[in-house]
C-alpha positions in Angstrom: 30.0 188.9 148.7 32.1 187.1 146.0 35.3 189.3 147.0 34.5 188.2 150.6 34.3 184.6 149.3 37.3 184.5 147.6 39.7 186.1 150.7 38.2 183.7 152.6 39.3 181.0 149.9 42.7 182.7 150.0 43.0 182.0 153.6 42.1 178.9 153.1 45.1 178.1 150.3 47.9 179.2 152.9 45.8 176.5 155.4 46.0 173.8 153.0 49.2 174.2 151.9 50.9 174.7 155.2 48.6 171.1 156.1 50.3 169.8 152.9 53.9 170.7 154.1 53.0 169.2 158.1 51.5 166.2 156.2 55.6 164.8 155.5 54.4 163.2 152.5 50.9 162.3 153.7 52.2 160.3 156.0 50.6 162.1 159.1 47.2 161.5 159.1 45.7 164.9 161.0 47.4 167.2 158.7 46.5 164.9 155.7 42.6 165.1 156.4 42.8 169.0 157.0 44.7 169.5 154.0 42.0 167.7 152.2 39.2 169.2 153.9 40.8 172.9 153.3 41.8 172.0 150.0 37.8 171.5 149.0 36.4 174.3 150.5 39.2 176.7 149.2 38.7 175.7 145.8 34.9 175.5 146.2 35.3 178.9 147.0 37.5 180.0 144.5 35.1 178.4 141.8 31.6 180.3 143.6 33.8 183.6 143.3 34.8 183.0 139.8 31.3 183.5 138.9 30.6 186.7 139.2 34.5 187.9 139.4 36.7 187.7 136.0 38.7 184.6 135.9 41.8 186.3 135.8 41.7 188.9 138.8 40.1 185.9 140.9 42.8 183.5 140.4 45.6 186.3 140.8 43.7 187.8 143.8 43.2 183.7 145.1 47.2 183.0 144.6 48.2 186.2 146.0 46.3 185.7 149.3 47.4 182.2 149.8 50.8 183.1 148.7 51.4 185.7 151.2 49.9 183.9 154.2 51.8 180.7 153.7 55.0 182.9 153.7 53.7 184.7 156.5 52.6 181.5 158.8 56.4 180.3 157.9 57.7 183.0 158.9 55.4 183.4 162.5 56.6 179.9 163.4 60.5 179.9 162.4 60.7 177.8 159.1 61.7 180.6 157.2 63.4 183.6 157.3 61.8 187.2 157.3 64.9 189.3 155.3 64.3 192.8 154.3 63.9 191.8 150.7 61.0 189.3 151.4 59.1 191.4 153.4 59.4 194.1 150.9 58.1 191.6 148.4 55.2 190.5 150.5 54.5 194.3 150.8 54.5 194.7 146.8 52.1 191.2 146.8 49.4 192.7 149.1 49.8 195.9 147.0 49.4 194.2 143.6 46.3 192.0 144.8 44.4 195.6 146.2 45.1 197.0 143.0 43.6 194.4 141.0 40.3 194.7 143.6 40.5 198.6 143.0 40.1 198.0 139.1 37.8 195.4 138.7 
């Protein structure tokens, strides 16, 4: 349940930053309050996970997640570029975060 909590918090992370960015400084108030709301319940959920999953693996596993989706969504809707290189490194990130799950 814990590693189900904690993807789920990872989702969150790529929400709330992505919120952050369509905020423009906080000055839009819609992405503001879903930032904040995403915000608590990702880190909420990080901390619940963290309990019962080393610190370490849950915080890499947390960054990773969020990481890759933020790069993803910015990709999906044109800020950003998908080059070969970045994909391939997205590729080795989703890699990386299954192998910390296999050895914990």
């Amino acid at each position: 349940m814990a590693w189900l909590v904690l993807i789920l918090s990872g989702m969150l992370e790529a929400v709330w930053a992505s919120a952050l960015s369509a905020s423009e400084g906080f000055r839009k108030w819609k992405p503001t309050v879903l930032f904040a709301l995403s915000m608590t319940a990702s880190m909420a959920g990080l901390a619940w996970a963290m309990t019962s999953l080393p610190t370490g693996t849950a915080y890499a596993v947390w960054v990773g997640v969020g990481a890759t989706l933020t790069v993803a969504w910015a990709i999906v809707t044109k800020r950003e570029r998908a080059g070969v290189a970045r994909v391939l490194l997205l590729v080795l990130l989703v890699t990386s975060i299954v192998g910390l799950k296999a050895v914990s």
